[in-house]
N, C-alpha and C positions, 0 to 999 in steps of 0.2 A: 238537517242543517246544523250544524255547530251554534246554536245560540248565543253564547258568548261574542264571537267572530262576527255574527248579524250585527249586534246592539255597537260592538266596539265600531263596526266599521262607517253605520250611520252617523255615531254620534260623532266624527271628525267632521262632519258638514256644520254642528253647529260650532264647531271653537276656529272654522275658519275665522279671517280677520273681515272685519263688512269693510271694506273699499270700495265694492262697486254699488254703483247708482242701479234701480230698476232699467233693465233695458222694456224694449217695444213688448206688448202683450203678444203680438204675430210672429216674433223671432222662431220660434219653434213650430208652427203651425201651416196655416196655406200660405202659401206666396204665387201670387198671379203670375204669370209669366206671358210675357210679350207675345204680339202675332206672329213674329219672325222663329224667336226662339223655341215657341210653342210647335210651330207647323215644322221646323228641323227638330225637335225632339220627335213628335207624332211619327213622321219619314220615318226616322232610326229606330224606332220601336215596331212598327208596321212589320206583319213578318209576309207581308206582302211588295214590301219594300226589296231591291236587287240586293245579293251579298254584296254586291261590289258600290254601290249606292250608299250601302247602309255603313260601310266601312269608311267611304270619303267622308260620310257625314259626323262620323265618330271620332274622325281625324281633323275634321273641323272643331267639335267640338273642345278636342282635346287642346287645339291650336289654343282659342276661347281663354280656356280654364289654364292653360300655363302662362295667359297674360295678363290673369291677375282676378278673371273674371267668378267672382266666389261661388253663384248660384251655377255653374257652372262645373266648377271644383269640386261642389257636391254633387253633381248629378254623374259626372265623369268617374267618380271614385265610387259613386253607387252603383254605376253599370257593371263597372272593374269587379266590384266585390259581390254581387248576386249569380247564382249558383241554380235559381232554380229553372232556368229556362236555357233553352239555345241562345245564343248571341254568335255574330261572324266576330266575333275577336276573344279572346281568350280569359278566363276566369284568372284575373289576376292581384292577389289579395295585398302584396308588397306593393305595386302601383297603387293600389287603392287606395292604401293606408296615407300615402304621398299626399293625394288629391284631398281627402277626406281630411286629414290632418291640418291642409293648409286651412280648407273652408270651415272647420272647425275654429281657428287661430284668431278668423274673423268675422264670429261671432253664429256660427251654424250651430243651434243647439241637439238635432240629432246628428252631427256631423261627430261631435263630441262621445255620444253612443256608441256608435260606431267603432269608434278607435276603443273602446272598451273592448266592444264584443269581439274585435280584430284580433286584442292584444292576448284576450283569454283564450280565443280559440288556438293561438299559436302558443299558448303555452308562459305567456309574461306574466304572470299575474299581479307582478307588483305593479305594470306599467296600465292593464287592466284598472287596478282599481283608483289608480292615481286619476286616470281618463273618466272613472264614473263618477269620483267626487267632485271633478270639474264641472261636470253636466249634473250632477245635482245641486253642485252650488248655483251655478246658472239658473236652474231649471227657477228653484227656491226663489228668487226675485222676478218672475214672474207675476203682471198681474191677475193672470185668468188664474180657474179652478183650477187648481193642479193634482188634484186624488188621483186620478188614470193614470199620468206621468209619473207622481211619482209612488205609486202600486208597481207599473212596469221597474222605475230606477230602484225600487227596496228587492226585488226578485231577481234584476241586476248584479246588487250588491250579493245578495245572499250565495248569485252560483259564484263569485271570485271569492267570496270568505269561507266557504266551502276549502279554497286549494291555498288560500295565502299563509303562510307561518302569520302567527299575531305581532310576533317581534318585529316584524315591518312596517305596522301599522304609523310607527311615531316618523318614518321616513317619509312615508304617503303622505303623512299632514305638512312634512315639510317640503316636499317636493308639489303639492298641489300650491302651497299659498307662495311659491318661487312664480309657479306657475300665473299664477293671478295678478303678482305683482307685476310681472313681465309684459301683458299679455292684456291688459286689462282696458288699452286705449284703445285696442284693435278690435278687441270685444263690445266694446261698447258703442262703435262707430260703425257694428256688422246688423245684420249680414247686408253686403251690399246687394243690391237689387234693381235689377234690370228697370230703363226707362217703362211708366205706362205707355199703352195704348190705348185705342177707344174700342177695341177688340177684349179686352183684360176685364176679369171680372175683382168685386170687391172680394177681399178677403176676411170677409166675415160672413158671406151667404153660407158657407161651406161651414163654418165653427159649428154649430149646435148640432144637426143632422151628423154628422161625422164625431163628433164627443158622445153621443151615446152609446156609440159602440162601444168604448172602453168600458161601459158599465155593465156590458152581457156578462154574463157566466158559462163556462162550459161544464158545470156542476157533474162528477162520476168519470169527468175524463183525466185522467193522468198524463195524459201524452201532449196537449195543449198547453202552451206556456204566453205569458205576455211577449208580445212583440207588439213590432210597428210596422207599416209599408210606406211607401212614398208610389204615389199614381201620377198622372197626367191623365186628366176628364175633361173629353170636348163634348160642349153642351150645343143643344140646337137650339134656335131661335124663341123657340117656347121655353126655356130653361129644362127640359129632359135632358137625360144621358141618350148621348150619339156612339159615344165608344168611351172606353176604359183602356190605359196601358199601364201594364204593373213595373217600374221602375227598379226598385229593391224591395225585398221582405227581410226585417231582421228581428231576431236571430235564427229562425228558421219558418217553412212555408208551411208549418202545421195548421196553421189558424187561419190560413189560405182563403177559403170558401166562407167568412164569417164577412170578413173584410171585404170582400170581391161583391158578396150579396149588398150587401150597404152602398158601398160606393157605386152600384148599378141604380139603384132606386133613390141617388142626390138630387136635386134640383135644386133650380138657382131662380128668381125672376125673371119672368118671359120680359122679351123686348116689345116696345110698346108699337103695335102694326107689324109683328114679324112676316116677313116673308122668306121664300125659299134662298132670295138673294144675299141675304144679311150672313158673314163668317161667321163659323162656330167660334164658340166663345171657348177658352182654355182655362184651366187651373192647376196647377202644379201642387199637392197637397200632401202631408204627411199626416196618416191616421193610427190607429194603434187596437190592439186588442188586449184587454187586463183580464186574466183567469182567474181572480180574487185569490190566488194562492200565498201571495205574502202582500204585508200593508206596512206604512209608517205610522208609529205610533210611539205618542212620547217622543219623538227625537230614538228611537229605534225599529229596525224591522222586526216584525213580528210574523209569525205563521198562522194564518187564519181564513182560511178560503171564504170567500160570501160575507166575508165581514163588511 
């Protein structure tokens, strides 16, 4: 990695302008998701589900998400953009981008990721790292621990400063904080979030059990990078895992099985007299894997695996 290009690119996060207020500690993390939405996400994912079944329900969803609906916008742009499984509708990265972008706009802090990793795979890189300093200024007001997040957003940075000319740099810083000022009512009012139910679990049983993983190591492996996934886990009435469906992996499904083992062995608080009768309970969660290969430090990335 080009050292210079690491430090230069972190250090535009701290001479952003501070305008925004901390948002929610959960913005970036689990978000509960309703009986209704839950049990039409599970259908669509089910690959026991008819193609033609799974298709109306995708075309619901999409209905959903073009009417404004954000958690929604994200999940539609994450099906759009995930490559590692069959789906009956098409791998479609330019729709994605659409979806993801809007839910981004309004306050989805991996949504934000995303349109990074969108923008560098296709080749933008300035629009790439404009999108990561977004989400690392985000991320940055934050009040939970943010090491894992931002280990994965310093190894982010590192692959677009790897490909960006440096002379772009001072456009990036003026093109993010355009970004901010624009953008920053919408951000701070997000992400919008589906009514509860009495079906929905808290979003913090899932925080701690699911934060550890970012702290494994894949120590001797080279081909393992930080990523993240986004699942949908319905729990049975004792709080065990009933089933797992994998949503998106990003930026790639190398660290697949790291993630998949953890979120098998979640649990949540049994219900109190569960019986067979009582719905499974749903969470919609976004977790991550950090390969300790680059850290923030100083107000720069640095190269340090296991640090």
């Amino acid at each position: 990695m080009n050292q210079t290009l690491g430090k230069l690119a972190l250090s535009l996060l701290a001479t952003l302008p501070a305008i925004i207020s901390p948002m929610a500690s959960t913005a970036q993390t689990t978000q509960p998701v309703p009986a209704p939405a839950s049990a039409t996400l599970a259908r669509l994912l089910d690959d026991h589900t008819s193609n033609a079944e799974r298709q109306q329900l995708f075309a619901d969803a999409e209905t959903a998400a073009n009417s404004g609906d954000t958690e929604w916008q994200y999940i539609v742009g994450s099906l759009l953009d995930e490559r590692s499984r069959t789906l009956p509708f098409p791998h479609d990265p330019d729709k994605a981008r659409v979806y993801l972008g809007n839910a981004a706009v309004h306050g989805k802090l991996f949504a934000m990721a995303k349109m990074a990793e969108s923008e560098l795979t296709t080749g933008n890189y300035q629009e790439a790292m404009n999108w990561a300093q977004i989400y690392g200024h985000y991320l940055s007001l934050q009040h939970t621990d943010n090491r894992p997040a931002k280990d994965y957003l310093s190894e982010l940075l590192a692959r677009i400063s790897e490909r960006l000319d440096s002379k772009r740099l001072a456009q990036v810083q003026a093109d993010v904080a355009a970004f901010i000022a624009s953008n920053d009512a919408a951000i701070q009012n997000g992400p919008q979030k589906l009514a509860d139910t009495e079906n929905t679990v808290s979003p913090n049983f899932l925080h701690q059990p699911l934060h550890r993983l970012y702290l494994r190591r894949a120590q001797g492996s080279e081909d393992l990078r930080a990523c993240f996934a986004d699942y949908l886990i319905a729990f049975r009435p004792d709080g065990t895992v009933e089933k797992t469906w994998l949503v998106d992996i990003t930026p790639n499904a190398l660290a697949l099985d790291y993630l998949q083992s953890t979120v098998s062995a979640a649990t949540i608080p049994a219900l109190p007299h569960a019986t067979q009768n009582i719905p499974l309970r749903y969470v919609f969660t976004s977790i991550g894997f950090d390969d300790g290969r680059y850290h923030v430090r100083g107000g720069h990335v640095v190269n340090g695996r296991g640090i």
